[in-house]
C-alpha positions in Angstrom: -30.0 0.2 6.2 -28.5 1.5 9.7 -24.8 2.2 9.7 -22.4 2.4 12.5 -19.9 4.7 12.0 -16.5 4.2 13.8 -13.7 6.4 14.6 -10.5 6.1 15.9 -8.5 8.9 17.7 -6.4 10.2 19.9 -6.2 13.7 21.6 -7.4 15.2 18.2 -10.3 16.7 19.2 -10.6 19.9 16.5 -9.9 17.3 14.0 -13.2 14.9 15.2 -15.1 17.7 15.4 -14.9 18.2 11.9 -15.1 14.9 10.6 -18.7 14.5 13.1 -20.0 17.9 11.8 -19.7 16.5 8.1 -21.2 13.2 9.4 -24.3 15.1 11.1 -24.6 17.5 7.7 -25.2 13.9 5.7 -28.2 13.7 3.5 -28.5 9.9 5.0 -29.2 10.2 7.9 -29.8 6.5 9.3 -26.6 5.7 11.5 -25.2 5.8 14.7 -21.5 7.3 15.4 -19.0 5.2 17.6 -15.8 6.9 18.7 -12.8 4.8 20.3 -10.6 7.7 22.4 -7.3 5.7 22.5 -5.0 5.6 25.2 -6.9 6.6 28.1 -7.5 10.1 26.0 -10.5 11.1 28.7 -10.4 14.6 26.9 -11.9 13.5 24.0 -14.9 12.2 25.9 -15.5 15.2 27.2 -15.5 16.7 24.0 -18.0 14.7 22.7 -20.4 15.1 25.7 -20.0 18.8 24.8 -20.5 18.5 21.4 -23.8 16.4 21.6 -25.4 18.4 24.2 -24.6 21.7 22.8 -25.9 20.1 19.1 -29.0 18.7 20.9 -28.2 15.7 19.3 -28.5 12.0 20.0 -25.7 11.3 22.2 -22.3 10.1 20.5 -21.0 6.6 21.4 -17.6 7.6 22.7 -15.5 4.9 24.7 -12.1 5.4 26.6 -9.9 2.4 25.6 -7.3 2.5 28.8 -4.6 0.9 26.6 -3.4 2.3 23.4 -4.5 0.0 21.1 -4.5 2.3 18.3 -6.5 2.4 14.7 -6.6 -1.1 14.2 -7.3 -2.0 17.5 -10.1 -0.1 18.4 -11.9 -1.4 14.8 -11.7 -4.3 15.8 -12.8 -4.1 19.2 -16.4 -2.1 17.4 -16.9 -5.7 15.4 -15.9 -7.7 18.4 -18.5 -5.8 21.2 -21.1 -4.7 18.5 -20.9 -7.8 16.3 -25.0 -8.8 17.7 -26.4 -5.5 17.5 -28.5 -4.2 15.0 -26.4 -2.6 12.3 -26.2 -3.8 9.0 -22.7 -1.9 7.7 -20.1 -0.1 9.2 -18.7 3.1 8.3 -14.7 3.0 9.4 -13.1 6.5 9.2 -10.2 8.4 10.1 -10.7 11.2 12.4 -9.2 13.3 9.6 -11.6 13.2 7.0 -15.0 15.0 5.6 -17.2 12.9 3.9 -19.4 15.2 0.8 -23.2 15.9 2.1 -24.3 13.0 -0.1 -21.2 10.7 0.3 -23.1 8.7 2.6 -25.7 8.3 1.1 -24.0 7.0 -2.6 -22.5 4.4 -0.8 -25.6 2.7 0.8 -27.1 2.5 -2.9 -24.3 1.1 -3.8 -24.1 -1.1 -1.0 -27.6 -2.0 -2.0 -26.9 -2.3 -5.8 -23.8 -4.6 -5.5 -23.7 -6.3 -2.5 -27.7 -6.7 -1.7 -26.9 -9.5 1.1 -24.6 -7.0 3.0 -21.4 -9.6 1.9 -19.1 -7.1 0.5 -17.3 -3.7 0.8 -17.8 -0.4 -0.7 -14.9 1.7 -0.8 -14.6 6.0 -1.0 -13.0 8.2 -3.2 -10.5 9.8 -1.2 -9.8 13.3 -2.5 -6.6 15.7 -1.0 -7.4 19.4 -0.4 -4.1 20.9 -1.9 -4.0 18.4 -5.0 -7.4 18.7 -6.8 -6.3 15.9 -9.1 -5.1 13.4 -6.7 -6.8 10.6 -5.4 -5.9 7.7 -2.6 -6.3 4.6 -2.6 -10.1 3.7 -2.5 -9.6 1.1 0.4 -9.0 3.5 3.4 -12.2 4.5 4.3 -15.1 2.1 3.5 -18.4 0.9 4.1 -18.2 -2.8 4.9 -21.1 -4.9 4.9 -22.4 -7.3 8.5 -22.6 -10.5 5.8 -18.8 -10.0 5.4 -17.6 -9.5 8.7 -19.1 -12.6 9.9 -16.3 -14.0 7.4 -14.2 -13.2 10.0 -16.1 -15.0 13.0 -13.1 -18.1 13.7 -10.6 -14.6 14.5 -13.2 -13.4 17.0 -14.8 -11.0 14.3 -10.6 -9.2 13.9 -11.7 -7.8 10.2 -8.6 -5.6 10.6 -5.2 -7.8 10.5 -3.9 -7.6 14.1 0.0 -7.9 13.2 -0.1 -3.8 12.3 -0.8 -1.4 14.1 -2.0 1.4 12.1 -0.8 0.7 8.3 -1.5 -2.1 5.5 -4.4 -3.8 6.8 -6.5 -2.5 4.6 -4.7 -2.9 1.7 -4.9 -6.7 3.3 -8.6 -6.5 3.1 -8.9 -4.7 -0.2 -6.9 -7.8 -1.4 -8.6 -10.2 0.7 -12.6 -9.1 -0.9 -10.8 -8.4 -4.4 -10.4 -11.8 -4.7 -13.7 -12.5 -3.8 -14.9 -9.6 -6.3 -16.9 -8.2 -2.9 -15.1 -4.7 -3.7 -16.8 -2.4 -5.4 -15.1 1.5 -5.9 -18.2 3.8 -5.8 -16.7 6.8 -7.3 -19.0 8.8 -6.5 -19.1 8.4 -3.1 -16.5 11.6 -2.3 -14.7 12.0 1.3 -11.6 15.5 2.0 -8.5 13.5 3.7 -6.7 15.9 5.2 -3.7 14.1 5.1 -0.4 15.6 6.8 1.5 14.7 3.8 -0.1 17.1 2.1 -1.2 19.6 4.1 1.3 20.6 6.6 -1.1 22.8 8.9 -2.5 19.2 9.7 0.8 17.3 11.2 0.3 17.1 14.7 1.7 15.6 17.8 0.1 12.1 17.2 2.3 12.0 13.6 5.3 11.4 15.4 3.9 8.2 16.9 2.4 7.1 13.8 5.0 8.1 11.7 7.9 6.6 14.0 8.6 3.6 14.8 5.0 2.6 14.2 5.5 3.0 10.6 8.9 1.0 10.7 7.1 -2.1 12.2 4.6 -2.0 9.8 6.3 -2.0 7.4 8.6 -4.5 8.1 5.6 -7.0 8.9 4.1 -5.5 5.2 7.2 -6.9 3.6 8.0 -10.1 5.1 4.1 -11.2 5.0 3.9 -10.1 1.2 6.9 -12.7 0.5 4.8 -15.2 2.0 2.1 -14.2 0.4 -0.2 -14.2 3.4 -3.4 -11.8 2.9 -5.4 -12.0 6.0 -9.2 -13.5 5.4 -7.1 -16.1 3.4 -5.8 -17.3 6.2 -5.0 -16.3 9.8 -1.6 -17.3 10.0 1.2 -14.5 11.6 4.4 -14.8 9.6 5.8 -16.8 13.0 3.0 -19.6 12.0 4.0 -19.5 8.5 7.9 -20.3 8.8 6.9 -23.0 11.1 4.8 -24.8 9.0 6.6 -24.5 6.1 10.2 -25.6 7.9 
């Protein structure tokens, strides 16, 4: 099974450097790594041309989007330009994670085990540094099958919902393959977030765009489309489309 991984980021480069040294330290070893540098963030391609040659490594897929476009954005530009290639599951992470040695690898069998046609999503345990008992929500980082992005084919392959920009979409797709029962919690399948929340030495710069106004927005959008009850897979309607119809 070949897996693309994709990640997301901006200007974070000692952050990326250790979420790819985890990735290149995995037991499975059959994927290829994408990385979106958001909003024109041309040091982070150099970074990465750095980093391969000075790994000898096969050279790391790293693309400058000019725009911000942001988490969700760049996600779903991977399904949109990749969608014909020859993967078979993608690997979405944040650039501030570090998946265990055989994380990887745990989540393939499972893919394998649960989801044999590649039409469902296998989600991460998500464990904090500084909390050894906490866990997040096992939606955030996932392995999602090709099978069930081509669900998402009529929206131009936009697996991620487009009315965020970096929160609640994939709590909209955990919902979206729940129903479905094409989510499947691998447990064992351990990734470190090291989540600013929790470990202060990690806020950065980018928090204050994420955390701002971005947040706000969000969550705004979060609540008015959770009164609807719109849950995107379901259906593609914006909340716009939704008070129109239903006037």
């Amino acid at each position: 099974m070949k897996i693309a991984v994709v990640i997301p980021t901006f200007e974070r480069t000692k952050k990326l450097g250790r979420c790819l040294d985890a990735l290149y330290n995995s037991s499975y070893k059959n994927f290829e790594v994408f990385v979106y540098a958001d909003g024109d963030d041309v040091s982070t391609l150099v970074y990465c041309l750095v980093y391969d040659f000075s790994r000898g490594i096969k050279p790391t897929n790293c693309e400058v989007n000019h725009k911000q476009i942001s988490v969700i954005g760049s996600w779903n530009k991977f399904f949109k330009e990749h969608i014909n290639e020859s993967w078979d599951a993608v690997l979405w992470l944040c650039d501030d994670t570090k998946i265990y040695p055989n994380a990887l690898e745990l989540a393939v069998n499972s893919m394998k085990e649960h989801f044999p046609n590649l039409d469902g999503i296998i989600g991460f345990t998500q464990t904090c540094p500084t909390k050894k008992k906490f866990v997040y929500k096992p939606y955030g980082q996932i392995l999602i099958g090709k099978k069930f992005v081509e669900r998402f084919k009529d929206v131009n392959y936009q697996v991620c919902c487009p009315f965020y920009t970096f929160f609640w979409q994939d709590y909209e797709l955990w919902q979206y393959a729940t129903s479905l029962n094409k989510f499947y919690h691998c447990e064992e399948a351990k990734l470190i977030h090291y989540h600013p929340g929790y470990l202060i030495i990690e806020k950065d710069k980018t928090h204050e765009i994420v955390r701002g106004d971005s947040l706000k927005k969000d969550k705004i959008i979060h609540k008015e489309r959770e009164k609807r009850n719109l849950i995107w897979g379901k259906s593609w309607e914006s909340i716009e489309d939704y008070d129109k119809k239903t006037r």
